[in-house]
C-alpha positions as a LaTeX table, in Angstrom:
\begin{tabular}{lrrr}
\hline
Residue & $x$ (\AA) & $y$ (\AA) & $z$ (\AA) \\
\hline
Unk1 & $-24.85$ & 38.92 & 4.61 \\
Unk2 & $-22.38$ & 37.82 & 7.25 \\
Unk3 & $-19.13$ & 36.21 & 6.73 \\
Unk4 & $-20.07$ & 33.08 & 9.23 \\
Unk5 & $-17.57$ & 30.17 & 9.01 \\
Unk6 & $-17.98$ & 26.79 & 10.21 \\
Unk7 & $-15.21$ & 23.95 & 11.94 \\
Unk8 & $-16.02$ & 22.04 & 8.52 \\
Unk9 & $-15.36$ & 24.92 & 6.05 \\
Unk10 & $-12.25$ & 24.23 & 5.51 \\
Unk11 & $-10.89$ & 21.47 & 2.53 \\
Unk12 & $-7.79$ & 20.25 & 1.22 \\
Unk13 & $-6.93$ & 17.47 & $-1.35$ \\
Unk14 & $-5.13$ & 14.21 & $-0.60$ \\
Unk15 & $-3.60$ & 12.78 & $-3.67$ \\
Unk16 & $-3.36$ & 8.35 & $-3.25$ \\
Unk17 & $-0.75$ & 6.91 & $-5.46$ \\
Unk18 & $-0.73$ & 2.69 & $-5.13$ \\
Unk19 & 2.88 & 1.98 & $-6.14$ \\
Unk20 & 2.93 & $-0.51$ & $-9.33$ \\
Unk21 & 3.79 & $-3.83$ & $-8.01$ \\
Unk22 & 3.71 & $-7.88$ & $-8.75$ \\
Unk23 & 2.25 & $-8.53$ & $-5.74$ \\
Unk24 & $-1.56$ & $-8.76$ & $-6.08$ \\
Unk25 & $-1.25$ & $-6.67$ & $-8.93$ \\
Unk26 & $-5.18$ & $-7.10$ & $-9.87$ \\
Unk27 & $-7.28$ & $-6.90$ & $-6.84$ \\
Unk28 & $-8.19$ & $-3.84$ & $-5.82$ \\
Unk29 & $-7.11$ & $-1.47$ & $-3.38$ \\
Unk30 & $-9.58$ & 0.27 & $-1.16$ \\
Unk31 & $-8.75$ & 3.41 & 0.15 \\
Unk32 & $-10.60$ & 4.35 & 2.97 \\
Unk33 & $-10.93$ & 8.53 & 5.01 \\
Unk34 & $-12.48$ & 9.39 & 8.02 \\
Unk35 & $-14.22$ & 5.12 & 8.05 \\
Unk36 & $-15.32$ & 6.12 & 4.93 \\
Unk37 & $-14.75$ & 3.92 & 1.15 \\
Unk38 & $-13.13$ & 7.08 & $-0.86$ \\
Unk39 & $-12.29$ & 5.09 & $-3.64$ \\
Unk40 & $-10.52$ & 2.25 & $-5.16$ \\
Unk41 & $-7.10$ & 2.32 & $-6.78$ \\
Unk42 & $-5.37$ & $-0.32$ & $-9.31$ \\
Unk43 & $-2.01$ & $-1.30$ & $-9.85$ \\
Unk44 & $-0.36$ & 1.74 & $-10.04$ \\
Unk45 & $-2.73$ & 4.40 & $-10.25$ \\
Unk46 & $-3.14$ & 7.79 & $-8.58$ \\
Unk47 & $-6.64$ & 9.30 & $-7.47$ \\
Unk48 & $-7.19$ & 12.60 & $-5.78$ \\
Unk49 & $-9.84$ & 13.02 & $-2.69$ \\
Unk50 & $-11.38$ & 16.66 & $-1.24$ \\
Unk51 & $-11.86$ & 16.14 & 2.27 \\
Unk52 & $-13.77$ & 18.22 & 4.17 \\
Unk53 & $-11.82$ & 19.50 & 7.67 \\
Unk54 & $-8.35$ & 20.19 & 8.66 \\
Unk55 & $-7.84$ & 16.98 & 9.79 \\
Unk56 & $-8.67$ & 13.30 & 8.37 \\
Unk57 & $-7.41$ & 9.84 & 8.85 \\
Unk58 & $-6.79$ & 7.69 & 5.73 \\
Unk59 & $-6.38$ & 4.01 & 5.43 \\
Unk60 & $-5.68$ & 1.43 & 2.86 \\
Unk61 & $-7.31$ & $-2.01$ & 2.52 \\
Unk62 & $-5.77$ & $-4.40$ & $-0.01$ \\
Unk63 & $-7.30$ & $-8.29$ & 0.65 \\
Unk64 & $-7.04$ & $-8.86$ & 4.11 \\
Unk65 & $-4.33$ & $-6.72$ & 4.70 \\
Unk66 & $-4.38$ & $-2.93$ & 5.69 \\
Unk67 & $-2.16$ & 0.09 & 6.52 \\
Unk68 & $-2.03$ & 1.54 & 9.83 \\
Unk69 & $-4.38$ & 4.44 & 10.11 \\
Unk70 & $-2.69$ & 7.97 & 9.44 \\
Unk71 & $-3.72$ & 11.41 & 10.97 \\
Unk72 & $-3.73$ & 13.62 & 8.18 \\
Unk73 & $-3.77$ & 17.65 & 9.52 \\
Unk74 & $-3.77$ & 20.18 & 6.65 \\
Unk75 & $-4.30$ & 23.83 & 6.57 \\
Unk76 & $-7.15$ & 25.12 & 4.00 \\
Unk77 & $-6.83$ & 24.40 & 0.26 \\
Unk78 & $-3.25$ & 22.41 & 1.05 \\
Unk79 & $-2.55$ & 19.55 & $-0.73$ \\
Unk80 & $-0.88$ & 16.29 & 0.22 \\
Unk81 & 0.49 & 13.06 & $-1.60$ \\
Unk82 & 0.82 & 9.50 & 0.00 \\
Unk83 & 2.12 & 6.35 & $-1.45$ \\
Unk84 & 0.92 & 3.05 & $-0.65$ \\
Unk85 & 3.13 & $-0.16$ & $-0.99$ \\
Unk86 & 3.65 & $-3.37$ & $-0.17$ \\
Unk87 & 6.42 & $-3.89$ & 2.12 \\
Unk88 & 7.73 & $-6.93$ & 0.44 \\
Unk89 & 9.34 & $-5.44$ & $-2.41$ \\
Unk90 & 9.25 & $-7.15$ & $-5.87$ \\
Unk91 & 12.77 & $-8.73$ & $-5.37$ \\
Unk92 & 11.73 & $-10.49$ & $-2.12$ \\
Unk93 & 8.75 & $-11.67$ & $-4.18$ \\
Unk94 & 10.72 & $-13.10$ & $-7.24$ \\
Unk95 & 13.52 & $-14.28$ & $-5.03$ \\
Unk96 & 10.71 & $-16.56$ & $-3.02$ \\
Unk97 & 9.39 & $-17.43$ & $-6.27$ \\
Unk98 & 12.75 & $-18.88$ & $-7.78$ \\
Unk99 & 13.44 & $-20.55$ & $-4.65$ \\
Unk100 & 10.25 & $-22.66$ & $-5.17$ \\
Unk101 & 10.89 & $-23.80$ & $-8.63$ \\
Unk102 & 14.28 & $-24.56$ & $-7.76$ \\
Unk103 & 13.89 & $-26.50$ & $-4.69$ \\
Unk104 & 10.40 & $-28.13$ & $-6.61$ \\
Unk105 & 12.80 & $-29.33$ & $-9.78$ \\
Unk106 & 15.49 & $-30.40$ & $-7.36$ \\
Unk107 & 12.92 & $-32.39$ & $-5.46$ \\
Unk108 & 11.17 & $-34.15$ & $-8.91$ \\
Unk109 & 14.91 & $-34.80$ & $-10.44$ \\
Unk110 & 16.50 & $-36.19$ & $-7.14$ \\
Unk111 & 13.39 & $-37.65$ & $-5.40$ \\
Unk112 & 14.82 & $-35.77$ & $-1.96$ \\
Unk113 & 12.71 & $-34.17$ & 0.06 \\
Unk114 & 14.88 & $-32.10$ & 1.61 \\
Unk115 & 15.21 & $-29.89$ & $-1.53$ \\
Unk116 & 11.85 & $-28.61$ & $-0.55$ \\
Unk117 & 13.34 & $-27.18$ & 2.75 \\
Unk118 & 15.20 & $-24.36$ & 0.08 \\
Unk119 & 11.29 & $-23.06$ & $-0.46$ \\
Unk120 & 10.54 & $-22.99$ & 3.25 \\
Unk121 & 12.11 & $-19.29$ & 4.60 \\
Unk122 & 10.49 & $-17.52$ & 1.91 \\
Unk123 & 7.16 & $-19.13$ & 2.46 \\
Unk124 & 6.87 & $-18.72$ & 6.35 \\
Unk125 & 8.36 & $-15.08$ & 5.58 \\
Unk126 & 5.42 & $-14.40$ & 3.09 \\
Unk127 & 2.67 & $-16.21$ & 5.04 \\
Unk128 & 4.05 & $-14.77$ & 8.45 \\
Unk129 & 3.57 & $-11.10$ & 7.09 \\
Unk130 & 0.49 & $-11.70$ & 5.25 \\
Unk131 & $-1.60$ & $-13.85$ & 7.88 \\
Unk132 & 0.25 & $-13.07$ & 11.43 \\
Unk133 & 1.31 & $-8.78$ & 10.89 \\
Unk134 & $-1.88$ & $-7.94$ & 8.24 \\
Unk135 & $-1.26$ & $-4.27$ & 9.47 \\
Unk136 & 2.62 & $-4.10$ & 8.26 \\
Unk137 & 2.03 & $-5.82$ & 5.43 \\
Unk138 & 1.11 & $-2.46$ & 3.28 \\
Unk139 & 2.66 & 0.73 & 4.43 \\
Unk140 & 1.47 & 4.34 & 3.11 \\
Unk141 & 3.60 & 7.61 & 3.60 \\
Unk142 & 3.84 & 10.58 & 2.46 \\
Unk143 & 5.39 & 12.08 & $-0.46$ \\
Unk144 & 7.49 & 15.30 & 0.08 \\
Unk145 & 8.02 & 18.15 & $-2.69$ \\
Unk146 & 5.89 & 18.46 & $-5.47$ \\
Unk147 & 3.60 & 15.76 & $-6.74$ \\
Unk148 & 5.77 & 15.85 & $-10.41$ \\
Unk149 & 9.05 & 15.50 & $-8.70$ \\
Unk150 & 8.10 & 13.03 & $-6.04$ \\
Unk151 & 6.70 & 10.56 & $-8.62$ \\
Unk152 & 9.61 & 10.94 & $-10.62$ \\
Unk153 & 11.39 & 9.45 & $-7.59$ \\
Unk154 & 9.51 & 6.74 & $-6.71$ \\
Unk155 & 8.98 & 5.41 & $-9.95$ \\
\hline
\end{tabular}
């Protein structure tokens, strides 16, 4: 029997980690390689796909927002890590968030509706990358250094 290899052989592991944010922190992310559903991950959680190839392209859907696509090229039996996040950050979230119960008490105790104009930069801001820039809205990159190590650091 002949040693006969084939361009789809080859396999190597992509390891998904969704970062553990307050931002839709319980719907569902799909993770998506080659136009394919791999998988879904919750708030933080890590999953690890085979793909078949040296190269694949992986993509995250989460609502109606999505990563860009990324070209993944990998030598046999390599292993890579990407992290998927939200670009706004828990702080901007929370910040946003105090703003509108701020300017919302200021507006019931005064009667002023110009308290309500303290709410308005974080809303467009939110609404603007949400509903306007989808595909910036989550970002996924990858993780350099060991998979133990890198975690450490992001986390």
């Amino acid at each position: 029997m002949s040693n006969i290899s084939f361009p789809n052989d080859h396999s190597f592991d992509v390891t998904v980690t969704r970062k553990s944010q307050l931002m839709e922190k319980s719907i569902p992310m799909q993770i998506m390689i080659n136009g394919y559903n791999a998988g879904v991950l919750r708030n933080g959680q890590t999953e690890t796909y085979q793909v078949i190839g040296s190269q694949a392209q992986i993509q995250a859907f989460l609502s109606m927002s999505k990563t860009r696509p990324l070209l993944i090229q990998a030598a046999d039996g390599d292993g890579r890590s990407y992290l998927v996040e939200s670009n706004m950050n828990n702080i901007v979230y929370i910040t946003g968030f105090v703003l509108v119960i701020i300017s919302t008490i200021l507006l019931f105790a005064t009667y002023n509706l110009w308290y309500m104009l303290i709410a308005v930069p974080p809303a467009l801001y939110h609404l603007y990358i949400r509903f306007i820039r989808r595909d910036t809205y989550l970002v996924i990159r990858e993780i350099k250094g060991s998979t133990a190590n890198a975690m450490k650091e992001v986390f």
